[in-house]
MARGUZA-325566 format. One record per residue: residue in one letter; x, y, z of N, C-alpha, C in turn. Coordinates in Angstrom, 1 decimal, m for minus. Each point is the difference from the previous one (the first is absolute). Layout:
(A, (X, Y, Z), (X, Y, Z), (X, Y, Z))
...
//
This chain:
(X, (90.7, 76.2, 51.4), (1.3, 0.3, m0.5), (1.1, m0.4, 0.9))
(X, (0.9, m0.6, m0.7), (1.4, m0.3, 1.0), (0.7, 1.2, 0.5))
(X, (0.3, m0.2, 1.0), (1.3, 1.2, 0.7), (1.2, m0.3, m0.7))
(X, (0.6, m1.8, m0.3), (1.1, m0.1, m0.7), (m0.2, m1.1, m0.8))
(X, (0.3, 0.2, m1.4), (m0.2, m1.0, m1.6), (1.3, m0.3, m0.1))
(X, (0.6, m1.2, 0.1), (1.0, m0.6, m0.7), (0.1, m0.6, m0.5))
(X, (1.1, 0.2, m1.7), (m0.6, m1.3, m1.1), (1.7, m0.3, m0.1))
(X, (0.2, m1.3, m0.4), (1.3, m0.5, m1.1), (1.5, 1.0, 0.8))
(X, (0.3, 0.0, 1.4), (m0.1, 0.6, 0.7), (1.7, m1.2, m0.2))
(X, (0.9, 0.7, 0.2), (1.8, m1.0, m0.5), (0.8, 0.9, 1.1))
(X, (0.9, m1.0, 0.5), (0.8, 1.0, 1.1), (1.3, m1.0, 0.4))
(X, (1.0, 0.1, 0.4), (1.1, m0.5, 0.3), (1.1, 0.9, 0.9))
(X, (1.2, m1.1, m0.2), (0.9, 0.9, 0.5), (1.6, m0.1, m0.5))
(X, (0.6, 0.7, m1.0), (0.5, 0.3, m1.4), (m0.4, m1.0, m1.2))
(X, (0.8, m1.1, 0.0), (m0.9, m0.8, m1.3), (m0.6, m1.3, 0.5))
(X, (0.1, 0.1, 1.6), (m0.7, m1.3, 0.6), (m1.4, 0.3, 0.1))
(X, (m1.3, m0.5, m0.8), (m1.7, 0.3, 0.0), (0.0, m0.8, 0.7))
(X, (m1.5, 1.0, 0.8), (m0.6, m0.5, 1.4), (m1.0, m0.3, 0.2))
(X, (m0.6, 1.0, m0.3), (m2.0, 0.3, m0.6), (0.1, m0.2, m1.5))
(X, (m1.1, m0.6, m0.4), (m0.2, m0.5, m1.1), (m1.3, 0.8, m0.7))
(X, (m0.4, 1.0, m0.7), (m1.6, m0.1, m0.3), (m1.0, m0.4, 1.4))
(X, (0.2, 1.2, 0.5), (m0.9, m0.3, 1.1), (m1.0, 0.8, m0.3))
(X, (m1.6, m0.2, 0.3), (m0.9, 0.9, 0.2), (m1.0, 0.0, 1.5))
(X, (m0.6, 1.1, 0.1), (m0.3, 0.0, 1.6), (m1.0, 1.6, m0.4))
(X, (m0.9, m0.5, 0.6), (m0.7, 1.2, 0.6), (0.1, 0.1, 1.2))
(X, (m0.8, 1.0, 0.5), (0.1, 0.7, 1.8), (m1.4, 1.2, 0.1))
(X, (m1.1, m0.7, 0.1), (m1.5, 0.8, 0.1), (0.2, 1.3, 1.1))
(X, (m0.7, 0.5, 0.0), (m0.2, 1.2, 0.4), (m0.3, m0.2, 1.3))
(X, (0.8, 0.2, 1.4), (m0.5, m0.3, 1.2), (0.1, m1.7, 0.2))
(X, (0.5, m0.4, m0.9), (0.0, m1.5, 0.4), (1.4, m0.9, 0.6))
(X, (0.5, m0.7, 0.8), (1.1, m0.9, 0.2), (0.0, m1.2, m0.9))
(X, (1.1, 0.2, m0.8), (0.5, m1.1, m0.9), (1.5, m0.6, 0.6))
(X, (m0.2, m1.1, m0.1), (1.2, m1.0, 0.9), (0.9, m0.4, m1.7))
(X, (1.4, m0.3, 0.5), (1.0, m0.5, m1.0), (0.5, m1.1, 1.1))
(X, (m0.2, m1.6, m0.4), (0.9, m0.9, 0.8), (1.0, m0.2, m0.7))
(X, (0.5, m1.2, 0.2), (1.3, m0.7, m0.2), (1.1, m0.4, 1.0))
(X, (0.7, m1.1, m1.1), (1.2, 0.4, 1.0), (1.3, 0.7, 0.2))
(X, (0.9, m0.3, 0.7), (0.8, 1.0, m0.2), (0.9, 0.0, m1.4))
(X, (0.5, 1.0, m0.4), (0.6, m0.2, m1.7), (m1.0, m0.2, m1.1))
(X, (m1.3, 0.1, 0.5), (m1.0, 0.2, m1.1), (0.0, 1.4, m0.9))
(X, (0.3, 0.8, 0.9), (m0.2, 1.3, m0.9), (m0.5, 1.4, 0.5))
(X, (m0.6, m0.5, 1.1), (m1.0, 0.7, 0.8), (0.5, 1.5, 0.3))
(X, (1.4, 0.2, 0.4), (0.6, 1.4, 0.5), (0.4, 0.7, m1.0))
(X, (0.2, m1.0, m1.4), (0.2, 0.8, m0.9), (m0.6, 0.6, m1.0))
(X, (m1.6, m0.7, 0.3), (m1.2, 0.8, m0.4), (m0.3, 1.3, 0.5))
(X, (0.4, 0.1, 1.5), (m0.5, 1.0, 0.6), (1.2, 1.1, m0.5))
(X, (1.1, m0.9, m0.3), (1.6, 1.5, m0.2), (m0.8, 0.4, m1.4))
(X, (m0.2, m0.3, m1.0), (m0.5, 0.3, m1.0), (m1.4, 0.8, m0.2))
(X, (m0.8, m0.2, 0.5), (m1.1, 0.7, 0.2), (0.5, 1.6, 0.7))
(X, (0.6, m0.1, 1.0), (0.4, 1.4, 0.9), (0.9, 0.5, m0.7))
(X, (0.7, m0.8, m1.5), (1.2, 1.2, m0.8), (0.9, m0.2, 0.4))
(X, (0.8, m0.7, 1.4), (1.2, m0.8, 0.4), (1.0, m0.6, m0.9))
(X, (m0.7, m0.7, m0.8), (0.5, m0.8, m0.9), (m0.9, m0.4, m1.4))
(X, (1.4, 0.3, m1.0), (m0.6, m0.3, m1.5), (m1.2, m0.6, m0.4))
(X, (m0.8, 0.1, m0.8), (m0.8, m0.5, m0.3), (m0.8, 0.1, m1.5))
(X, (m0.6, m0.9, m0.5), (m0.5, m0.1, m0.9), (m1.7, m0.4, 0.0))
(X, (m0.7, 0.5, m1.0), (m1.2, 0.2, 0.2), (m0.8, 1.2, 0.6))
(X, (m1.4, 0.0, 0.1), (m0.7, 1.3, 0.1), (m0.6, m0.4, 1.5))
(X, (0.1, 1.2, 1.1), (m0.4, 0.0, 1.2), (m0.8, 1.1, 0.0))
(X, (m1.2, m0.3, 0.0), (m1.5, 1.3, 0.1), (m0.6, 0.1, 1.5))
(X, (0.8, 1.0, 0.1), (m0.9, 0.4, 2.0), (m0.3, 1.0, m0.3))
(X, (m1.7, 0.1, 0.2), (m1.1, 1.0, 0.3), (m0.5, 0.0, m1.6))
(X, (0.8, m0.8, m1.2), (m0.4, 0.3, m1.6), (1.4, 0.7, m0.1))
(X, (0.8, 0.7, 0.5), (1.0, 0.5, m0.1), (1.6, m0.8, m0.6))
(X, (0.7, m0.2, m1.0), (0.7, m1.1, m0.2), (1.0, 0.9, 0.9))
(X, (0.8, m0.8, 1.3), (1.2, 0.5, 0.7), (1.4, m0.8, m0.7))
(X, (m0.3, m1.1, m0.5), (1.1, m0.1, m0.7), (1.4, 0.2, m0.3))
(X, (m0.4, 1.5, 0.0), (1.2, 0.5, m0.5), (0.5, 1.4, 1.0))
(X, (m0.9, m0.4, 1.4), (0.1, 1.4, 0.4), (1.1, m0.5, 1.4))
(X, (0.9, 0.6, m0.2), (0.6, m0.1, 1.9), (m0.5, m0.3, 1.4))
(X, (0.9, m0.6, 0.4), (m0.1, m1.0, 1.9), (m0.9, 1.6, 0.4))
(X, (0.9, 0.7, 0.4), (m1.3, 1.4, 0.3), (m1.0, 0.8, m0.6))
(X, (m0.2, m0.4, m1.2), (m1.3, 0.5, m0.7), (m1.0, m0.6, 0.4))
(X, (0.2, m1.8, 0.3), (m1.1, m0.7, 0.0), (m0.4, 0.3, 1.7))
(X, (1.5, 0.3, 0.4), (m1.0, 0.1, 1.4), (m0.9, 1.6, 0.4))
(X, (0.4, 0.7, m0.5), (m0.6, 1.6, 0.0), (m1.7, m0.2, m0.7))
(X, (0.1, m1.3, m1.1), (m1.3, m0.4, 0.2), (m0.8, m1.4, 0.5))
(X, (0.5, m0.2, 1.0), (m0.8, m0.8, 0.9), (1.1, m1.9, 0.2))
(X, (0.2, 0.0, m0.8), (0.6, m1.0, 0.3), (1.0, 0.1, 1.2))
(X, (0.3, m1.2, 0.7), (0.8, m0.1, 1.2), (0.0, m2.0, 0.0))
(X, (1.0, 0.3, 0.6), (1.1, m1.7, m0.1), (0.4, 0.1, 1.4))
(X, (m0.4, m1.4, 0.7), (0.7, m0.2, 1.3), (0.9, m1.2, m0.2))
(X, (1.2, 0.2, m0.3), (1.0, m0.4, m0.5), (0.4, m2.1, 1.3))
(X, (0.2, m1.0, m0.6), (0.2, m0.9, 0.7), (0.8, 0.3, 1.3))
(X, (1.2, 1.0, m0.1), (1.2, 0.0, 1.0), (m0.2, 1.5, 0.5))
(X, (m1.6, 0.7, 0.2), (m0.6, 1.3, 0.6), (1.1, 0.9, m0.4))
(X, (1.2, m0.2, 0.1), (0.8, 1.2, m0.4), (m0.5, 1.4, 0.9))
(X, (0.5, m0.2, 1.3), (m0.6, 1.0, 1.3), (1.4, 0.8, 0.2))
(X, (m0.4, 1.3, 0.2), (1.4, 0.6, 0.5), (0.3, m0.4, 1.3))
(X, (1.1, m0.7, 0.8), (m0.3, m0.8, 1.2), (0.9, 0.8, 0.9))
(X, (0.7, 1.3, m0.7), (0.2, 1.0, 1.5), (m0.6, 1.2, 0.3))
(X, (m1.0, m0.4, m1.2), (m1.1, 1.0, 0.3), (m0.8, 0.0, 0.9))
(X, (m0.8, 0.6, 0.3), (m1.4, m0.5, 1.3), (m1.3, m0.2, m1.2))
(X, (m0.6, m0.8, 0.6), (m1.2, m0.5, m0.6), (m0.8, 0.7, m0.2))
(X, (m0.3, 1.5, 0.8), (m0.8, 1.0, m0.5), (0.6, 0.4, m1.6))
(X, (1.1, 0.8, 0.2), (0.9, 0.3, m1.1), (m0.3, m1.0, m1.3))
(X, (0.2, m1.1, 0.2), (m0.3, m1.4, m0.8), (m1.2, 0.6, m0.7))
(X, (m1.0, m0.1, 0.9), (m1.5, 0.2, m0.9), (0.0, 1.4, m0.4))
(X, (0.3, 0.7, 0.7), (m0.1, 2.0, m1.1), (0.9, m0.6, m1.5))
(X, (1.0, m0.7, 0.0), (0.9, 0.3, m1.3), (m1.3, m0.6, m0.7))
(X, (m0.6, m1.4, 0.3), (m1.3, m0.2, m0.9), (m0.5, 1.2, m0.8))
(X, (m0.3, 1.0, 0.1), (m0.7, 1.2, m0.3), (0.8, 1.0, m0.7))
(X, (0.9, m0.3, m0.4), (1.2, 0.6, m0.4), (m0.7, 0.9, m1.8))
(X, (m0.9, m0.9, m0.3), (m0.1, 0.3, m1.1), (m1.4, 1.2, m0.1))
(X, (m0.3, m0.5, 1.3), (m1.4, 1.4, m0.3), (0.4, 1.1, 0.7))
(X, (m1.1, 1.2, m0.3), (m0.1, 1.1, 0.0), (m0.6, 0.0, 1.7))
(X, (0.4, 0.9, 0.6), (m0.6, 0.6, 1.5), (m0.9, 0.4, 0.3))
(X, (m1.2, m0.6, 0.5), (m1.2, 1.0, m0.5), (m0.8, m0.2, 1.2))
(X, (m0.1, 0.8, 0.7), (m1.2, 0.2, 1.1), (0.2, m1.1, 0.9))
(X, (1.3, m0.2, 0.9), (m0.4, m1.4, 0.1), (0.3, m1.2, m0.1))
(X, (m0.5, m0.2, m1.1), (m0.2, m1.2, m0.8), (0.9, m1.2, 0.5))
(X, (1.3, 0.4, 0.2), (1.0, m1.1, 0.4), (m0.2, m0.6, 1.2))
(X, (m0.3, 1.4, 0.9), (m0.1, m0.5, 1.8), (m1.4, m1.1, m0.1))
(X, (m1.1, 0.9, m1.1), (m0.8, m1.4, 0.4), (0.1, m1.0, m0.2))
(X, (1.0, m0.5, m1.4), (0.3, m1.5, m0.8), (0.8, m0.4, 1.4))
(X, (1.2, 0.2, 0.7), (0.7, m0.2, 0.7), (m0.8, m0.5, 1.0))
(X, (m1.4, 0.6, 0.5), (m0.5, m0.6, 1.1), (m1.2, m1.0, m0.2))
(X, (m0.1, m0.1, m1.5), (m0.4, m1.4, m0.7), (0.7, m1.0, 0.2))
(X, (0.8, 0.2, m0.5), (1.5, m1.0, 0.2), (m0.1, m0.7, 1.4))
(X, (0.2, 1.1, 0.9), (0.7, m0.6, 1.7), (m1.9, m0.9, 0.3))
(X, (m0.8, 0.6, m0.6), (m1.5, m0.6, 0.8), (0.0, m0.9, m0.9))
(X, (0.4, m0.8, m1.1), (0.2, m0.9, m0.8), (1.2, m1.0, 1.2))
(X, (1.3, 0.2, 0.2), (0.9, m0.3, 0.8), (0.4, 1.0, 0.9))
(X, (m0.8, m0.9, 1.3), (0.3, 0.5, 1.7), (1.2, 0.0, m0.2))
(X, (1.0, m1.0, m0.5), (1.3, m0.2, 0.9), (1.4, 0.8, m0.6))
(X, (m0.8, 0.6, m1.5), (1.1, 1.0, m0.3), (m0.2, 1.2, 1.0))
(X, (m1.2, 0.5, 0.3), (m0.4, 1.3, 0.2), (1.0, m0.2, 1.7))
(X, (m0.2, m1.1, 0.7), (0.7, m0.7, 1.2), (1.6, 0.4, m0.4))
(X, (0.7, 0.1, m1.2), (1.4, m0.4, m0.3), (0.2, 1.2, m1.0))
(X, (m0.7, 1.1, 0.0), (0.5, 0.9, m0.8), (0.9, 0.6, m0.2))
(X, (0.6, 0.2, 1.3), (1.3, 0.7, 0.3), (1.3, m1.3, m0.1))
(X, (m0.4, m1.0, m0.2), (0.8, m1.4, 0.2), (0.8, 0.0, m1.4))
(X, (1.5, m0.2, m0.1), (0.4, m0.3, m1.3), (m0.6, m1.4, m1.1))
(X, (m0.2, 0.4, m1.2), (m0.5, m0.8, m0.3), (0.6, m1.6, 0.0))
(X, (1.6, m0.2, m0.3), (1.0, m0.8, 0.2), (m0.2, m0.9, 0.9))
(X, (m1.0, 0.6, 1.0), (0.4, m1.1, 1.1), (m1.4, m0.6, 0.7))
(X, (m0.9, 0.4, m0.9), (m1.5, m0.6, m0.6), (0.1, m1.9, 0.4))
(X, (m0.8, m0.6, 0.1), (m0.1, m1.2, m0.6), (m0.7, m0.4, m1.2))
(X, (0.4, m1.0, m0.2), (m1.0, m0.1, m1.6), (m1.3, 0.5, m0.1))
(X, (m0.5, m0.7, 0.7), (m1.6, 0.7, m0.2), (m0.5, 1.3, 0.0))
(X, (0.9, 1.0, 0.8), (0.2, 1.3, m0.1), (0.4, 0.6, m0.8))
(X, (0.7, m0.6, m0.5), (1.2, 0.5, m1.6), (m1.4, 0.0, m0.9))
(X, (m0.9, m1.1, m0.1), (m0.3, m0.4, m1.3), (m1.4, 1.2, 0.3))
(X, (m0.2, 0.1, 1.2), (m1.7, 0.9, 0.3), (0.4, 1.4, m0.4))
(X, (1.4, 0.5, 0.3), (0.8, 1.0, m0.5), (0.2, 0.6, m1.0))
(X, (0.3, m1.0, m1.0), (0.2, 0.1, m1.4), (m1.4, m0.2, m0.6))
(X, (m1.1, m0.3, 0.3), (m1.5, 0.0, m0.2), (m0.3, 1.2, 0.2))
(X, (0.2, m0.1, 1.1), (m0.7, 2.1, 0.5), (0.8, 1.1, m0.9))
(X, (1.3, m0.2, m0.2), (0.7, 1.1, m1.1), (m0.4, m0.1, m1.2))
(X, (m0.6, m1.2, m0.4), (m0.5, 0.1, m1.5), (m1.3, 0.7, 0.0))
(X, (m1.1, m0.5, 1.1), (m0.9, 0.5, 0.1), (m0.1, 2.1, 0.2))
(X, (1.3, 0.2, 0.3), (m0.2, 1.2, 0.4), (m0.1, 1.2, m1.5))
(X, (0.6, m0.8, m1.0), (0.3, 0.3, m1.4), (m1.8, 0.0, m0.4))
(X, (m0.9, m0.4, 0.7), (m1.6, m0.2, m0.4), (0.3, m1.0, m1.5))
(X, (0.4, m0.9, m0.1), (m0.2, m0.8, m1.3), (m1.5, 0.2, m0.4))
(X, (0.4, m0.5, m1.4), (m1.2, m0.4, m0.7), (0.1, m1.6, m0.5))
(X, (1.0, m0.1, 0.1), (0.6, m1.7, m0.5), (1.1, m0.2, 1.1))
(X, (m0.1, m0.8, 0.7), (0.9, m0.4, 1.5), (0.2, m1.3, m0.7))
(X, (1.4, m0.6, m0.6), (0.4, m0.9, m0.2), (0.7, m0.5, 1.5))
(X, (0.2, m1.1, m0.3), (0.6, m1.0, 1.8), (1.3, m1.2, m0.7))
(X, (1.1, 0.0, 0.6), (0.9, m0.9, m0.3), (0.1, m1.1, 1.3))
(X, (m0.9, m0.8, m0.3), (0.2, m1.0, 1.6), (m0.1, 0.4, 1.2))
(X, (m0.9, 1.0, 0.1), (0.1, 0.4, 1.8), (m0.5, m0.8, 0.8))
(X, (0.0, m1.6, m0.4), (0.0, m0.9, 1.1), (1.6, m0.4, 0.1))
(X, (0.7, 0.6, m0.7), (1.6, m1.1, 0.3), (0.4, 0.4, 1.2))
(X, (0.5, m1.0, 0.6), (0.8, m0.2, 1.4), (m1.2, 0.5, 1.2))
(X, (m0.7, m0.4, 0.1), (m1.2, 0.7, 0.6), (m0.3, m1.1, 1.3))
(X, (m0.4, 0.1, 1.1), (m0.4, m0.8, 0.6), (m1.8, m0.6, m0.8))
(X, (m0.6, m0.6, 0.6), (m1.2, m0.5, m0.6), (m1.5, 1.3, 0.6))
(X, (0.6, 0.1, 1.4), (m0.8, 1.0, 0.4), (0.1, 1.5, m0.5))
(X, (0.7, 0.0, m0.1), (0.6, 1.7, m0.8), (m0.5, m0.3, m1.8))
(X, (0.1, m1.0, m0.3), (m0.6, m0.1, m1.2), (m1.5, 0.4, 0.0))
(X, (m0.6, m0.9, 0.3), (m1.4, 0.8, 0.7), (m0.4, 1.5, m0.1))
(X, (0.9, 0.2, 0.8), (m0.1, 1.4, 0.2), (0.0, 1.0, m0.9))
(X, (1.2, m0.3, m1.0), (0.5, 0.9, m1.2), (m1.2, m0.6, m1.3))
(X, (m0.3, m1.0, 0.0), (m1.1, m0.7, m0.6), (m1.7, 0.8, 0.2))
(X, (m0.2, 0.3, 0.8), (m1.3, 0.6, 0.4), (0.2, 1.6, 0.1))
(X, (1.1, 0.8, 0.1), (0.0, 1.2, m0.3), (0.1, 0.2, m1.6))
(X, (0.7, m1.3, m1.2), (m0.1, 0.3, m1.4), (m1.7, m0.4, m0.1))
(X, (m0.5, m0.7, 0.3), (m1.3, m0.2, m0.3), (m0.7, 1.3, 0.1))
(X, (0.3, 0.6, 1.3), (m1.2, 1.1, 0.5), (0.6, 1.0, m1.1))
(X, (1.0, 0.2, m0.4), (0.4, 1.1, m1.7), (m1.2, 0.0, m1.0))
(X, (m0.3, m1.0, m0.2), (m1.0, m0.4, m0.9), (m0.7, 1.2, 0.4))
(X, (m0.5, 0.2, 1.0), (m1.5, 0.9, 0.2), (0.1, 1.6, 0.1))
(X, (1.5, 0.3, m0.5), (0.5, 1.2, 0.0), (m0.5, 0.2, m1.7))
(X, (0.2, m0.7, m0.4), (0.0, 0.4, m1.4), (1.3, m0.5, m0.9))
(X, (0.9, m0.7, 0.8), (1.3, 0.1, m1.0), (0.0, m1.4, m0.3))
(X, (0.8, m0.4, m1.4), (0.0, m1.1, m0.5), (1.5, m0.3, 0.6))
(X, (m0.3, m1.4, 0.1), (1.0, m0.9, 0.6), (0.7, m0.9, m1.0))
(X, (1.2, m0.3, m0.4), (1.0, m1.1, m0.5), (0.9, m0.6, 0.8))
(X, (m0.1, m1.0, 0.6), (0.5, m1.2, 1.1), (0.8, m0.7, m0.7))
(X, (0.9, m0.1, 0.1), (1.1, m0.8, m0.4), (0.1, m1.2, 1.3))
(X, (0.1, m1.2, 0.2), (m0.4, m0.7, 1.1), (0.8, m1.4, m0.4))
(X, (0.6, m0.7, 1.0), (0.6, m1.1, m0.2), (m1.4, m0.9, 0.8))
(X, (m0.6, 1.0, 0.7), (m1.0, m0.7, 1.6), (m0.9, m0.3, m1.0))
(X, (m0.3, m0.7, m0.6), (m1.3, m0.1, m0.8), (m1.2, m0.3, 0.8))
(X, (m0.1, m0.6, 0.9), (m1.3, 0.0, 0.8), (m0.2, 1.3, 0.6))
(X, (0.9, 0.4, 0.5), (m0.5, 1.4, 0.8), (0.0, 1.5, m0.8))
(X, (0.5, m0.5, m1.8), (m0.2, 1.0, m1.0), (m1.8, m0.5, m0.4))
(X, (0.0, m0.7, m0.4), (m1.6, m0.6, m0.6), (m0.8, 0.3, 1.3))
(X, (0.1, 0.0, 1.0), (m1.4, 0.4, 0.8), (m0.1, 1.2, m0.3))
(X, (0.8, 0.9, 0.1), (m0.3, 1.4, m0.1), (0.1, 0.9, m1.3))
(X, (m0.1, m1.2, m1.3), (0.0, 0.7, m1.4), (m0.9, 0.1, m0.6))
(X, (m0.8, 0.5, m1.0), (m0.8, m0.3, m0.8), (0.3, m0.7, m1.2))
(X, (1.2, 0.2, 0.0), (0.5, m0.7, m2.1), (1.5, m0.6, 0.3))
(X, (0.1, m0.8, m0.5), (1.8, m0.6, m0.3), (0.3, m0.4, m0.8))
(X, (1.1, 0.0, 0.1), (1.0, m1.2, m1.5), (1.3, m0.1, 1.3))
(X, (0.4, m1.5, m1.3), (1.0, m0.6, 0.7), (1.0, 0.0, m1.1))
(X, (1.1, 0.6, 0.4), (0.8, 0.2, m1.0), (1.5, m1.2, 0.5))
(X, (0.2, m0.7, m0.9), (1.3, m0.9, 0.0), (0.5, 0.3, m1.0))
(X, (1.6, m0.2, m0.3), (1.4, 0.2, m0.6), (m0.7, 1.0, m0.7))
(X, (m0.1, 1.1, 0.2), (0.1, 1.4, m0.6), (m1.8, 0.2, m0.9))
(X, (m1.0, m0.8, 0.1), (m1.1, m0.5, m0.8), (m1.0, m0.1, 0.7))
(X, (m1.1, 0.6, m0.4), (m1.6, m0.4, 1.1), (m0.4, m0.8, m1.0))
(X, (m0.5, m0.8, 1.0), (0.1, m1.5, m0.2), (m1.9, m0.6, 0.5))
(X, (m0.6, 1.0, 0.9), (m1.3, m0.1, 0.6), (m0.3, 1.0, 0.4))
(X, (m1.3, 0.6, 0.0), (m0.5, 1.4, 0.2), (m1.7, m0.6, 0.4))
(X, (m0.7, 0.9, 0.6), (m0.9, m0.1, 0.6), (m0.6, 1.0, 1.2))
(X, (m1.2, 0.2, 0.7), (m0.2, m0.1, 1.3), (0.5, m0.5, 1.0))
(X, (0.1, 0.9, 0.8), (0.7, m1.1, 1.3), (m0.3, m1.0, 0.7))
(X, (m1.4, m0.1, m0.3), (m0.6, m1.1, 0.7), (0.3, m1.4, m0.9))
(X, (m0.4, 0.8, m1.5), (0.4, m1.4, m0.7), (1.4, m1.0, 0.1))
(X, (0.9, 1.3, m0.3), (1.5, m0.2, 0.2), (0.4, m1.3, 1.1))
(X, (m0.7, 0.5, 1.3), (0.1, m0.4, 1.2), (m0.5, m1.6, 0.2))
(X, (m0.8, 0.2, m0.8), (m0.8, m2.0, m0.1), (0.6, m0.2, m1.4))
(X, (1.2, 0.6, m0.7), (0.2, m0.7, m1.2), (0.7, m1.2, 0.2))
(X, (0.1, m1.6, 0.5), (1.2, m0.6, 0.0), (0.8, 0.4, m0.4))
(X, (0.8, 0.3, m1.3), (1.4, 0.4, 0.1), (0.6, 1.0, 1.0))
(X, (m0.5, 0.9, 0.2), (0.0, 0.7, 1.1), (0.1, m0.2, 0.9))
(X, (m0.9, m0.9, 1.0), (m0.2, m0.9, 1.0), (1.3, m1.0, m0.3))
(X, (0.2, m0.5, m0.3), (1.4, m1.1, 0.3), (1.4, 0.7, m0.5))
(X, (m0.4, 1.1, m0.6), (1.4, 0.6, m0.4), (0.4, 1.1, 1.2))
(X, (m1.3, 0.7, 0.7), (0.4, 1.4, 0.3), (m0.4, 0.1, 1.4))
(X, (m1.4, m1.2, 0.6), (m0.6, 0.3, 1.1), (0.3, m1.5, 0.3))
(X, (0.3, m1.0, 0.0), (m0.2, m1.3, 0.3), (1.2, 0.0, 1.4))
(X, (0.8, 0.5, m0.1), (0.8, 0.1, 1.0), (m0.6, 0.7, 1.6))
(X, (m0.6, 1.1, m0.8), (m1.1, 0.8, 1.5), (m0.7, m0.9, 0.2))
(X, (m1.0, m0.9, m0.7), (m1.1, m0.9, 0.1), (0.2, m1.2, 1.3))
(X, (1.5, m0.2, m0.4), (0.3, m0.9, 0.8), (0.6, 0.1, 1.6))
(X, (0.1, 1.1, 0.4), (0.3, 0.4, 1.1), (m1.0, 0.4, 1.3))
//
């Protein structure tokens, strides 16, 4: 069974259409990558899916149609969005930062202090910068930040808007091998990725979505040796 079914799936922004009929699964415990390029569509898949923004068509997470249900309904059941631009409180402190994550659950034995010290043993350098405003973070800390606050919400669907943008290459790595190790929590993954090489190593399923349309879908391995793919998406990494 899928964690999320989407069919014939229409979205825009007033009468200008963006997504076209899109469809997409997302397996249970599995990482599914969305490439493209920029202005393909990609962020407005994800506003649509989380209830952000209008949409047309039927979205089934857990068999459940959310559809029609509210930005906070879907998250009270498991869904969570780490938004392209982290949207961090930045005169907040970074502890603070990660408790609002949890905003939505109940207090129970605990439970929070232990997610919290998931989190810092997931990221040394928040737990190092807790008391530190978030504002004055550097990228790579912003983006490990806004990871850990999603995570503190315990998703069941952890959607991702580019958390390689503006990233050094080493820090990508980094943020790259802690979404992989998710996988083994149990939670399903949707990657939204411009990085298409360093989304396809660590996916199991993709499509490549251009001017608002998936256009190729597959395994990631397949994807990854597809020529069009290769000269459209990776030929540039290939060559460096």
């Amino acid at each position: 069974m899928s964690m999320l079914e989407v069919r014939t799936l229409a979205a825009g922004y007033g009468k200008v259409p963006v997504l076209r009929n899109a469809r997409l699964d997302v397996g249970n415990g599995r990482i599914v990558t969305v490439i493209g390029p920029n202005g393909a569509g990609k962020t407005t898949l994800l506003a649509a899916l989380m209830g952000l923004l209008p949409a047309r068509g039927s979205v089934l997470y857990d068999g459940e149609n959310v559809a029609y249900l509210t930005v906070e309904a879907r998250v009270r059941r498991g869904m969570c969005l780490v938004p392209e631009r982290r949207e961090l409180f930045g005169d907040m402190a970074v502890e603070d930062n990660l408790r609002l994550g949890a905003f939505s659950r109940p207090r129970r034995n605990g439970e929070i202090e232990n997610d919290l010290a998931t989190v810092y043993a997931r990221f040394p350098r928040l737990q190092e910068r807790r008391a530190q405003r978030a504002g004055t973070l550097s990228g790579g800390e912003r983006q490990m930040l806004a990871l850990g606050r999603a995570l503190m919400a315990r998703p069941r669907l952890l959607m991702l808007d580019e958390p390689s943008l503006g990233l050094a290459p080493r820090i990508v790595r980094d943020i790259f091998q802690v979404i992989a190790g998710l996988k083994q929590t149990g939670v399903s993954i949707l990657l939204v990725e411009q990085n298409a090489r360093a989304a396809l190593q660590i996916a199991d399923y993709g499509y490549v979505l251009e001017m608002g349309e998936f256009v190729l879908e597959g395994a990631a391995a397949e994807l990854a040796a597809n020529p069009r793919v290769i000269e459209t998406y990776l030929g540039l990494a290939r060559a460096r």
